[in-house]
N, CA, C and O atoms as a MOPAC input file, in Angstrom:
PM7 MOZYME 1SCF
protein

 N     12.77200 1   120.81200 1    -8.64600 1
 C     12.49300 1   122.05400 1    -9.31600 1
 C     11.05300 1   122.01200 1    -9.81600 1
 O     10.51500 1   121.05100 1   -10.36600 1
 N     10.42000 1   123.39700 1    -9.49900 1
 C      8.88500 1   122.90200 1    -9.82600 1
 C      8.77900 1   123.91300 1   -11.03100 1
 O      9.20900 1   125.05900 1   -11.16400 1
 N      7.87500 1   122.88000 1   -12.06600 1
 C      7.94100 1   123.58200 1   -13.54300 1
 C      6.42600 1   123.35200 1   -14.04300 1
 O      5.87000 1   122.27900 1   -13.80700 1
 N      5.89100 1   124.19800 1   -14.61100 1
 C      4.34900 1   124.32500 1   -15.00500 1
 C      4.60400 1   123.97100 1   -16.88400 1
 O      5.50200 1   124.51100 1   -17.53000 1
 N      3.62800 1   123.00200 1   -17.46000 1
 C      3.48100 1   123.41500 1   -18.65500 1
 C      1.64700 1   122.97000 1   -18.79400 1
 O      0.82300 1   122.29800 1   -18.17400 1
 N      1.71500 1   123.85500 1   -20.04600 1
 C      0.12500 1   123.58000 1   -20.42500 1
 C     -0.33600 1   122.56900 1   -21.19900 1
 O     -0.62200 1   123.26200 1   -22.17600 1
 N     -0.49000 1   121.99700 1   -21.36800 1
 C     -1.43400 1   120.96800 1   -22.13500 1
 C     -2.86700 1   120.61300 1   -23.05100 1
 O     -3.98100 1   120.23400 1   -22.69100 1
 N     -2.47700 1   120.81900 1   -23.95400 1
 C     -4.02700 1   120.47800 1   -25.08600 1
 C     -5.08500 1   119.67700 1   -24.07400 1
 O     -4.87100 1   118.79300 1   -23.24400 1
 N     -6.26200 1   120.31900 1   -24.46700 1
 C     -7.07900 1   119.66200 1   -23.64500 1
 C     -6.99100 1   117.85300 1   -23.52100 1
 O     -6.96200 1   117.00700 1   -22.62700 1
 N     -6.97200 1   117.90400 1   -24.87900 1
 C     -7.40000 1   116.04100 1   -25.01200 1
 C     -5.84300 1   115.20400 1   -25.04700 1
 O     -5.76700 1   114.04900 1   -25.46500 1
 N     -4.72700 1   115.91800 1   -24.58200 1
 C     -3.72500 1   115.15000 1   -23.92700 1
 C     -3.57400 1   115.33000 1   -22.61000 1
 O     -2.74800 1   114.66600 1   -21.98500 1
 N     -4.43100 1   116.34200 1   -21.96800 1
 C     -4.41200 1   115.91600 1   -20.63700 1
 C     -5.79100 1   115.57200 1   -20.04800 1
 O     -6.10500 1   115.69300 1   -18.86400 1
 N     -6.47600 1   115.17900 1   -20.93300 1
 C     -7.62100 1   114.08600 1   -20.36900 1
 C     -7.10100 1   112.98200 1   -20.48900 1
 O     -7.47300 1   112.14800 1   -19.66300 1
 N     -6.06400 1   112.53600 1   -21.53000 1
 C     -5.63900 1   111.22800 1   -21.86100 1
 C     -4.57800 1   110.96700 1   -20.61400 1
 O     -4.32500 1   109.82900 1   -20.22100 1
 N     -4.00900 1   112.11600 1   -20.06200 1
 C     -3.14400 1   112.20300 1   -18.89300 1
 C     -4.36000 1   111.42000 1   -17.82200 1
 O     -4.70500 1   110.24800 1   -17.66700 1
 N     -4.64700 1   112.31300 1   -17.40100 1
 C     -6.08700 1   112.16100 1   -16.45300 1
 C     -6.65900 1   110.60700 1   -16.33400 1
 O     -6.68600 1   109.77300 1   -15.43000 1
 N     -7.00100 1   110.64000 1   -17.40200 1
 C     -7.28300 1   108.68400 1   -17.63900 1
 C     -6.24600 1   107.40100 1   -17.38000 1
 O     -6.37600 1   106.23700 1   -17.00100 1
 N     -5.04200 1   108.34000 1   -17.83400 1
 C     -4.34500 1   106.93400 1   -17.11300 1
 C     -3.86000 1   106.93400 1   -15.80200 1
 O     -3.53800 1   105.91000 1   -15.20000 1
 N     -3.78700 1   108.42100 1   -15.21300 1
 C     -3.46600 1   108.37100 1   -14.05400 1
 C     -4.75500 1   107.47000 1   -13.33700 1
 O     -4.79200 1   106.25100 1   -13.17100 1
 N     -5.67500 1   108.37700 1   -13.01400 1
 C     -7.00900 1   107.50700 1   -12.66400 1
 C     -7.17300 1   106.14600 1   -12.91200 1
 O     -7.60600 1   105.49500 1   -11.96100 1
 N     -6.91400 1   105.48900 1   -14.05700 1
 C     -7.10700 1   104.13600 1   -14.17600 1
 C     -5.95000 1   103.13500 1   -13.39800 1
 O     -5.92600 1   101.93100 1   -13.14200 1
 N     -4.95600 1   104.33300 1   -13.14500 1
 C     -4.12000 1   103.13700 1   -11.79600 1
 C     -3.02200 1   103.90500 1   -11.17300 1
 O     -1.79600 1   103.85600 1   -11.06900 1
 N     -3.85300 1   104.51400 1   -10.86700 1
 C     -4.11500 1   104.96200 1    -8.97900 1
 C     -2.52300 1   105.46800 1    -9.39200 1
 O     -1.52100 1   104.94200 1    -8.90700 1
 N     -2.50000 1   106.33700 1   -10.15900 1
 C     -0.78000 1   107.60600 1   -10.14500 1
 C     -1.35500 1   108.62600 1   -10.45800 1
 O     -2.50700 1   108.87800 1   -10.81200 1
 N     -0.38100 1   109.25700 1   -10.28900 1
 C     -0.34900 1   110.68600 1   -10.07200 1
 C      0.37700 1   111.22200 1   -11.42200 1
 O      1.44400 1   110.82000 1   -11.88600 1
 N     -0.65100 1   112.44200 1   -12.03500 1
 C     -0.15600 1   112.75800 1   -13.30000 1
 C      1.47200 1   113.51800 1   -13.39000 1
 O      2.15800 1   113.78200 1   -14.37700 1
 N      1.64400 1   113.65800 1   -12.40400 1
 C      2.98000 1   114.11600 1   -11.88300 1
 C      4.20400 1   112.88400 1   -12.09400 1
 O      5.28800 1   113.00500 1   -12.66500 1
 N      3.67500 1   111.78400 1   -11.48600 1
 C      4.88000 1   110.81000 1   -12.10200 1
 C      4.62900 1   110.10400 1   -13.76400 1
 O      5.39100 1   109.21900 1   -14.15200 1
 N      3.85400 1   110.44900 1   -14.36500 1
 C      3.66600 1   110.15900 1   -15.91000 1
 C      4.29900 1   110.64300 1   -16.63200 1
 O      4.86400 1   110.16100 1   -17.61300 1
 N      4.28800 1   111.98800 1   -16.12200 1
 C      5.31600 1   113.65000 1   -16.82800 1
 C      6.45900 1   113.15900 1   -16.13000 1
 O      7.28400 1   112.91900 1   -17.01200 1
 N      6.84800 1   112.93800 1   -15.24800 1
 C      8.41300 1   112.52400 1   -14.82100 1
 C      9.17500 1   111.01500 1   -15.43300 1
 O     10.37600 1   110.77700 1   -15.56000 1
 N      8.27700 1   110.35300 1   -15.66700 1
 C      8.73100 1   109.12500 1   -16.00500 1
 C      9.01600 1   109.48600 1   -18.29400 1
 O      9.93000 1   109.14500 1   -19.04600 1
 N      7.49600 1   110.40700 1   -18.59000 1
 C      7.80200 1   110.65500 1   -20.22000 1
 C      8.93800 1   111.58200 1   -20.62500 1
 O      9.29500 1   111.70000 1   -21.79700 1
 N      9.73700 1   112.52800 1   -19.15100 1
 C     10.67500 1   113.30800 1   -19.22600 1
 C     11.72900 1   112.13600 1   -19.44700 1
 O     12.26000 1   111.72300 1   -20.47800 1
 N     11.86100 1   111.68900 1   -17.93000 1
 C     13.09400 1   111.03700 1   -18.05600 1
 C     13.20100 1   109.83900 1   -19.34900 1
 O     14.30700 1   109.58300 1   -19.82500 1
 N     12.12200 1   109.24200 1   -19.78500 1
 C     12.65100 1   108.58200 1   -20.51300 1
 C     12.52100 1   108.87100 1   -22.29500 1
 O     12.72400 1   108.01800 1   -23.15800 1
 N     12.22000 1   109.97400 1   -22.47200 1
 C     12.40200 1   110.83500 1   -23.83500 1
 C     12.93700 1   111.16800 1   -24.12800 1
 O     13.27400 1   111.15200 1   -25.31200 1
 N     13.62000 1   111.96100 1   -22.86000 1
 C     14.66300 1   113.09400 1   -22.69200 1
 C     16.04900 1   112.54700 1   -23.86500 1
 O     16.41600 1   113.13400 1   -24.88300 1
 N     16.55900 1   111.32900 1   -23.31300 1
 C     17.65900 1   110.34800 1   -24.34100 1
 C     17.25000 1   110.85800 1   -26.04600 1
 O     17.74000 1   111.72100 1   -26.77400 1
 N     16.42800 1   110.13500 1   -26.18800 1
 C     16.26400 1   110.46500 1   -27.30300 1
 C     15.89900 1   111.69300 1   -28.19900 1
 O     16.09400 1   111.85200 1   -29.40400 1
 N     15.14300 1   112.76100 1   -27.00200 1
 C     15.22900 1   113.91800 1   -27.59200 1
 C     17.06600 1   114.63700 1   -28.20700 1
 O     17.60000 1   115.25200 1   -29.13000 1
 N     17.33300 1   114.02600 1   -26.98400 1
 C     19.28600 1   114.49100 1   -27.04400 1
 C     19.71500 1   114.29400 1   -28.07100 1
 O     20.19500 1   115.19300 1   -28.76200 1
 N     19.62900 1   112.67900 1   -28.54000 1
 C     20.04600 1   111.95500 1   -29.38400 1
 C     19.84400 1   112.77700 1   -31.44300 1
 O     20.54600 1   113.01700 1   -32.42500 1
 N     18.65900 1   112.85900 1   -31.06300 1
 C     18.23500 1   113.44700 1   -32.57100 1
 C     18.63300 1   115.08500 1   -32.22000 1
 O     19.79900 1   115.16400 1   -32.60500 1
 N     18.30200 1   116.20400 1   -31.76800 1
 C     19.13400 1   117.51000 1   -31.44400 1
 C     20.19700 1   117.69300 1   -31.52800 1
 O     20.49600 1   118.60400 1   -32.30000 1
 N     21.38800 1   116.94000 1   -30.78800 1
 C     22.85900 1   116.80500 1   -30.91400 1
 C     22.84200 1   116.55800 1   -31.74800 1
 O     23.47100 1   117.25300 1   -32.54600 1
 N     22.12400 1   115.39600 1   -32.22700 1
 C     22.83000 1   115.04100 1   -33.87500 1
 C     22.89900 1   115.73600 1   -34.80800 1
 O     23.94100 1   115.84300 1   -35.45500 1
 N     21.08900 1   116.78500 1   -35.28100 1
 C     21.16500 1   117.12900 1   -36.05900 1
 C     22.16800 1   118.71300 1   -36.27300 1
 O     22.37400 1   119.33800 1   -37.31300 1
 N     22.65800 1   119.01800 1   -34.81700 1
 C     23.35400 1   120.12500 1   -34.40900 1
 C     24.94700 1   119.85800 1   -35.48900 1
 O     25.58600 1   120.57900 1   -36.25500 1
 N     25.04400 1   118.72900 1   -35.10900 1
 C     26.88000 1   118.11000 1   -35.63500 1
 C     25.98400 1   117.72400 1   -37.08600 1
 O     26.69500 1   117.07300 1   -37.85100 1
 N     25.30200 1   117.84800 1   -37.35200 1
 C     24.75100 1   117.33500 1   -39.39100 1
 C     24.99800 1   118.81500 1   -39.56200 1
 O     25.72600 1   119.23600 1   -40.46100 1
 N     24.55300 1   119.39100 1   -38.93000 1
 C     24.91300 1   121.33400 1   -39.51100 1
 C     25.89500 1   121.50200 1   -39.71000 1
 O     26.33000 1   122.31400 1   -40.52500 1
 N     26.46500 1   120.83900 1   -39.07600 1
 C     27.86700 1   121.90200 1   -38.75000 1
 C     28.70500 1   120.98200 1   -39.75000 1
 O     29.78500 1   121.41300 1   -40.15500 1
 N     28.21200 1   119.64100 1   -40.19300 1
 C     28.99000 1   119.28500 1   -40.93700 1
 C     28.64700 1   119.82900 1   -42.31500 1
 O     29.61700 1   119.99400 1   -43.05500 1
 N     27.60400 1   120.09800 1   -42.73500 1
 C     27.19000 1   120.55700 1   -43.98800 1
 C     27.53700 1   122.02700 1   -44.29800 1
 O     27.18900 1   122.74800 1   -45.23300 1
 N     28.22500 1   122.22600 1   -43.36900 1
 C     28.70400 1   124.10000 1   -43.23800 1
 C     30.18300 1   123.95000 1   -43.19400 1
 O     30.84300 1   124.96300 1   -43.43000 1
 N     30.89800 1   122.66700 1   -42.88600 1
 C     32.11700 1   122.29600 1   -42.94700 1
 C     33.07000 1   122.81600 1   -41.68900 1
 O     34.27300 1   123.07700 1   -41.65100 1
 N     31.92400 1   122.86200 1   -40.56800 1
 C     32.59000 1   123.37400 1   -39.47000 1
 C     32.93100 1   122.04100 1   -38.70500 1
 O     33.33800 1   122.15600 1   -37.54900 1
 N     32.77800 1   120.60400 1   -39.33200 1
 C     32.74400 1   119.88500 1   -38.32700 1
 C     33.81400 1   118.67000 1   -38.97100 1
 O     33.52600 1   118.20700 1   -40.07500 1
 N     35.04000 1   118.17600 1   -38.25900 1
 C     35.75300 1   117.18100 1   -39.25800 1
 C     35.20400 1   115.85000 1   -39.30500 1
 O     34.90600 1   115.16400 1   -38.32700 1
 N     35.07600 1   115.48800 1   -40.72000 1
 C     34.86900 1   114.16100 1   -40.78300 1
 C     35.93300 1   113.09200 1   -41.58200 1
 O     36.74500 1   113.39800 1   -42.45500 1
 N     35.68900 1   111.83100 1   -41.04500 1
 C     36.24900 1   110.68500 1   -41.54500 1
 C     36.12100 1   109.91300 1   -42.14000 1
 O     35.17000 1   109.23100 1   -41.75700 1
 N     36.72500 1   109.43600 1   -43.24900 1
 C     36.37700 1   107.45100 1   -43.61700 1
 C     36.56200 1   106.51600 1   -43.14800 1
 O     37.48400 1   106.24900 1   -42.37700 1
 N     35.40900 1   105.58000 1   -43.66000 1
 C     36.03200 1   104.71100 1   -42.75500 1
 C     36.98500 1   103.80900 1   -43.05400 1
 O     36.95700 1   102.70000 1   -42.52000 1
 N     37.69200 1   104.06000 1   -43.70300 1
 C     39.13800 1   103.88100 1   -43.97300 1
 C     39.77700 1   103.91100 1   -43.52400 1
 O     40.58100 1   103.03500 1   -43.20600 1
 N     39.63600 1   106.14600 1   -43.01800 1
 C     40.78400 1   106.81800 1   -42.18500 1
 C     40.67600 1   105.88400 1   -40.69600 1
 O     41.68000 1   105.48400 1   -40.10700 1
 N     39.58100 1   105.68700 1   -40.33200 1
 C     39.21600 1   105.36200 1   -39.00600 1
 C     39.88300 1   103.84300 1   -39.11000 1
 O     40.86200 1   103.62600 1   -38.39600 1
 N     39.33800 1   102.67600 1   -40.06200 1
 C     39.95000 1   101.74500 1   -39.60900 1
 C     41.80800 1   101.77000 1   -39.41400 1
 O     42.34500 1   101.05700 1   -38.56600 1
 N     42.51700 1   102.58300 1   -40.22500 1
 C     43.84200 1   102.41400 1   -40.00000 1
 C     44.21000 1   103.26000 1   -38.77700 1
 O     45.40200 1   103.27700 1   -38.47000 1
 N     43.38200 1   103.93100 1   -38.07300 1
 C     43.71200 1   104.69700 1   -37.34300 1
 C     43.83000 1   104.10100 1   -35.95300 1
 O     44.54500 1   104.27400 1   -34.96600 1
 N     42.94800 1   103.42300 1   -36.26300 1
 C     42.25200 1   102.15100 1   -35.14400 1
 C     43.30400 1   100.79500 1   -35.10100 1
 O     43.33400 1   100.02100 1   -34.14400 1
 N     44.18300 1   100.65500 1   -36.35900 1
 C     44.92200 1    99.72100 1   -36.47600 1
 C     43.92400 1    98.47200 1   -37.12400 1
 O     44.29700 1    97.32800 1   -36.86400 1
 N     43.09400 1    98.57700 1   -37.67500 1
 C     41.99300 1    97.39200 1   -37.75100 1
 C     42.15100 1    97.15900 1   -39.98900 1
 O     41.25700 1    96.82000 1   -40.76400 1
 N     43.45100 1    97.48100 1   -40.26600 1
 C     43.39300 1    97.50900 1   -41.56500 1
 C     43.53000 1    95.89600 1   -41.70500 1
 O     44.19000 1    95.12100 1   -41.01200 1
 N     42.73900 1    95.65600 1   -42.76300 1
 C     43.28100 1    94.22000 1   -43.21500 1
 C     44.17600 1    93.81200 1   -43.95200 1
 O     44.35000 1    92.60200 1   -44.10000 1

């Protein structure tokens, strides 16, 4: 899928420079900072999506209490 974004000048000179300094293509820099951001972009978004929803009381939560006996892990 081909996707355009723009770039501040002086992050895509900094693009530019590292491609140039070894021999890639600014195309796999952006594919490699997608794929491996992407996780963690998820990670903090989802999360803070389910922190909303818990602070709005749309979302059930547990102790870990409830969880260890639930789990069978009571001592």
């Amino acid at each position: 899928m081909a996707t355009s974004i723009r770039l501040d000048p002086e992050t895509e000179q900094r693009l530019d420079y590292l491609a140039t300094q070894t021999s890639r293509t600014k195309a796999y820099y952006l594919r490699e900072l997608i794929a491996n951001g992407l996780a963690d972009m998820e990670d903090y978004y989802l999360a803070h999506t389910t922190m909303e929803r818990v602070r709005k009381g749309e979302e059930k939560v547990y102790s870990t209490q409830q969880v260890k006996a639930d789990l069978g892990l009571d001592d």
